[in-house]
N, C-alpha and C positions, 0 to 999 in steps of 0.2 A: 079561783085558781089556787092551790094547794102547792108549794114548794115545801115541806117538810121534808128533814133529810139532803135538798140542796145546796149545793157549794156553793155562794154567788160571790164573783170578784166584783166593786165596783170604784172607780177611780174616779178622782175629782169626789170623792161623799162626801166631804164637808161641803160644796159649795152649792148650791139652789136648786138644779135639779137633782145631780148625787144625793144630796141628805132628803129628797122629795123619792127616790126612787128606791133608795135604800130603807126607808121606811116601809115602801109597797111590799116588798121582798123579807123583811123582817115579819109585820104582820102574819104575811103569807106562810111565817113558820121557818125559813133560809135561813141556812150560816150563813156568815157574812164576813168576810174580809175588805175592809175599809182603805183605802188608798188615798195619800193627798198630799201634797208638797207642806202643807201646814201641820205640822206635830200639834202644837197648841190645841187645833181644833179637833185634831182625830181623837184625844184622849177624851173629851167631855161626849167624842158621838153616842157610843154605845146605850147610854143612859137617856138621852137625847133622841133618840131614833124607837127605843123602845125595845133593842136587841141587849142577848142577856151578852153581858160585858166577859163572862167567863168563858165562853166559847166565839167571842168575835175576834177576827185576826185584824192588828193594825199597823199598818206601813206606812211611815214619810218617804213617800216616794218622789224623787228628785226624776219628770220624767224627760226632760230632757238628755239626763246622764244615763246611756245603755247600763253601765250598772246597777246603777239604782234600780234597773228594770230588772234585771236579772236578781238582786238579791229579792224584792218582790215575788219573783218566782218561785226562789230557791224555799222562801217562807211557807209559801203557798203547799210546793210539794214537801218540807217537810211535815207540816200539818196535816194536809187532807190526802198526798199523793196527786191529787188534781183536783182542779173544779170540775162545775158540772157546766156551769154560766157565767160571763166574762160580759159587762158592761163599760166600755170605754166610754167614757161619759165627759172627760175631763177636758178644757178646754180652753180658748182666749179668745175672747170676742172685742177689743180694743178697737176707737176709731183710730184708726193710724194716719189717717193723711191724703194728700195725692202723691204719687207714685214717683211726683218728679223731686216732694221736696224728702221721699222713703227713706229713712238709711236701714242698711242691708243689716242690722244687727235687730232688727225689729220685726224686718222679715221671717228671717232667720226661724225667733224667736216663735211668731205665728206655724210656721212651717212644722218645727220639732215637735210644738206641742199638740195640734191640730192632724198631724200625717204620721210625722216619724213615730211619733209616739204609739199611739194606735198599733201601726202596723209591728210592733218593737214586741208590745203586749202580747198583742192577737200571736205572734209567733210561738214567744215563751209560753202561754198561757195555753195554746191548741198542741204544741209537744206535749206538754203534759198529758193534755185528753188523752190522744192518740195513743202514748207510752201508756196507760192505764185502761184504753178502751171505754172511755167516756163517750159517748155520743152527745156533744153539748151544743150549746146555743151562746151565740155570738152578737148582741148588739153594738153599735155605734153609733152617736148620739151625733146627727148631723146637722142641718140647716137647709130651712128653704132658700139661704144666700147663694146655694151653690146655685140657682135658680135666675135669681135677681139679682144682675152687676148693680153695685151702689157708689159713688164715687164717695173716695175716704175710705173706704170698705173694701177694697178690692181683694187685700192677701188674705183676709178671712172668707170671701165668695170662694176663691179661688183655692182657698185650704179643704173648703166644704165640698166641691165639685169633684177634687181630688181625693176624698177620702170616700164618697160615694162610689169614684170607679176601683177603690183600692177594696172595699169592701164587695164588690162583684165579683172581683178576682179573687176575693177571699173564700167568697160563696164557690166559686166553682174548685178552687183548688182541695180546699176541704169538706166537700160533699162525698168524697170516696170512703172519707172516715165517719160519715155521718154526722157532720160538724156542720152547722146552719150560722148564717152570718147574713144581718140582716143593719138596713138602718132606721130610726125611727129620728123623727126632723120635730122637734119640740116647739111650741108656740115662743110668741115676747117673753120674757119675764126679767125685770131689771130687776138691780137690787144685789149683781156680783160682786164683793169686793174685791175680786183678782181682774177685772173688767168694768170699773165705771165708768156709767154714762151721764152727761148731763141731764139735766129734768126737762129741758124742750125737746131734745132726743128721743126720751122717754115717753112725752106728752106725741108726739109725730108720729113714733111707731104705733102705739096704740089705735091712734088713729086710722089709721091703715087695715085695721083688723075687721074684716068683714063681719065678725061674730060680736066685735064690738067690746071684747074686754084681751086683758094677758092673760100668762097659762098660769093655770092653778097646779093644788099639788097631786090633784086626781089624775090629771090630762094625761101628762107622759109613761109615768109611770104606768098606767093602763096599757096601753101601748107596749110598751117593754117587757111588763109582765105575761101579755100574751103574747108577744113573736118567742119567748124563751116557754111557752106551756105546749103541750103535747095538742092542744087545741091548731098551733102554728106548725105541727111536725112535716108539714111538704111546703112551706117558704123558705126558701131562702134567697138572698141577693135582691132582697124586697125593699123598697123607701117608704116607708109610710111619716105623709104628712101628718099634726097633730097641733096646726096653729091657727084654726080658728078663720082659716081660708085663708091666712096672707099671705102665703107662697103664689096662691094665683091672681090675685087682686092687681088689677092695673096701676 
């Protein structure tokens, strides 16, 4: 797959899948505009991913704050006018609890970044297509949680359930403009520092994993790379699993 010439936004890239998936995308030849509440880590990506540093775009974006999303955008169009591919990638995967001991600012917290955010992007991010006549590709980087209630899990199942139907709606609203929007559900892969888990946690999930290991850095990014190639040009509103069966393991 060949992206030379492509615009590709992807948020969360400093963190395990982002810098796994912005790598695929760089390879592949893509500009790259970099996204991530972490300043520290977006300056070292470029050199670090393998993208030439002179033409990568980089933004601390704070996604919770609508503006921080909006000045994002505003970066975005003045540079390129628009993208072509839009990776919301960016995420919180915390165990939080049970529900009765929850406090609502944690919620919250899952919620913004997990839903609002996404949908915040995907808006700013498909005006622009639209206003330039892009015909682009939209992934969203979701979970087989939306799948499997977990107890202690529940606002993140329930973040993931909800952005898969937010992302159907997404596919059909923007299919007039020739705007595909799709999700791809990424295997285990510990190791977040905006999300740590403990090590029996870690050791448990694994475990559960029909294929019998975590997700590497080929998995998703494969995946991602082809729902956004001219190869995926009649999906949209599509799930594709990508964890090694533990979405459906008992």
């Amino acid at each position: 797959m060949n992206f030379t010439g492509k615009r590709v936004v992807v948020t969360g890239a400093a963190g395990i899948f982002g810098s796994w998936i912005a790598t695929a995308f760089a390879k592949a030849g893509a500009t790259l505009c970099l996204s991530d509440v972490r300043r520290d880590r977006l300056d070292a990506l470029p050199a670090k991913l393998g993208a030439n540093p002179a033409t990568t775009l980089l933004h601390a974006t704070e996604l919770r704050d609508e503006a921080s999303i909006k000045a994002l955008a505003a970066l975005v169009e003045e540079k390129w006018g628009a993208p072509d591919i839009l990776v919301n990638n960016a995420g919180l995967y915390p165990r939080t609890g049970i529900l009765l001991d929850l406090d609502v600012a944690e919620w919250d917290r899952m919620m913004d970044v997990n839903v609002r955010a996404p949908f915040l992007v995907t808006r700013a991010m498909a005006r622009l297509m639209i206003a330039k006549g892009v015909h682009g590709a939209i992934v969203n980087i979701g979970s087989g949680a939306s799948r499997k209630m977990r107890i202690g899990s529940v606002p993140y199942c329930t973040s993931k359930m909800a952005l898969e139907r937010l992302t159907k709606g997404q596919a059909l609203e923007l299919a007039p403009h020739r705007i595909r929007v799709n999700v791809v559900e990424p295997g285990f892969a510990p190791g977040s520092e905006v999300s740590p888990l403990p090590d029996e946690y870690v050791a448990m999930m694994k475990a559960r994993i029909p294929l019998g290991h975590t997700s590497g850095p080929e998995d998703t990014p494969g995946a991602v790379l082809f729902l956004c190639s001219d190869g995926a040009s009649f999906i949209t509103g599509a799930v594709l699993a990508v964890d090694g069966g533990n979405s459906i393991a008992g």
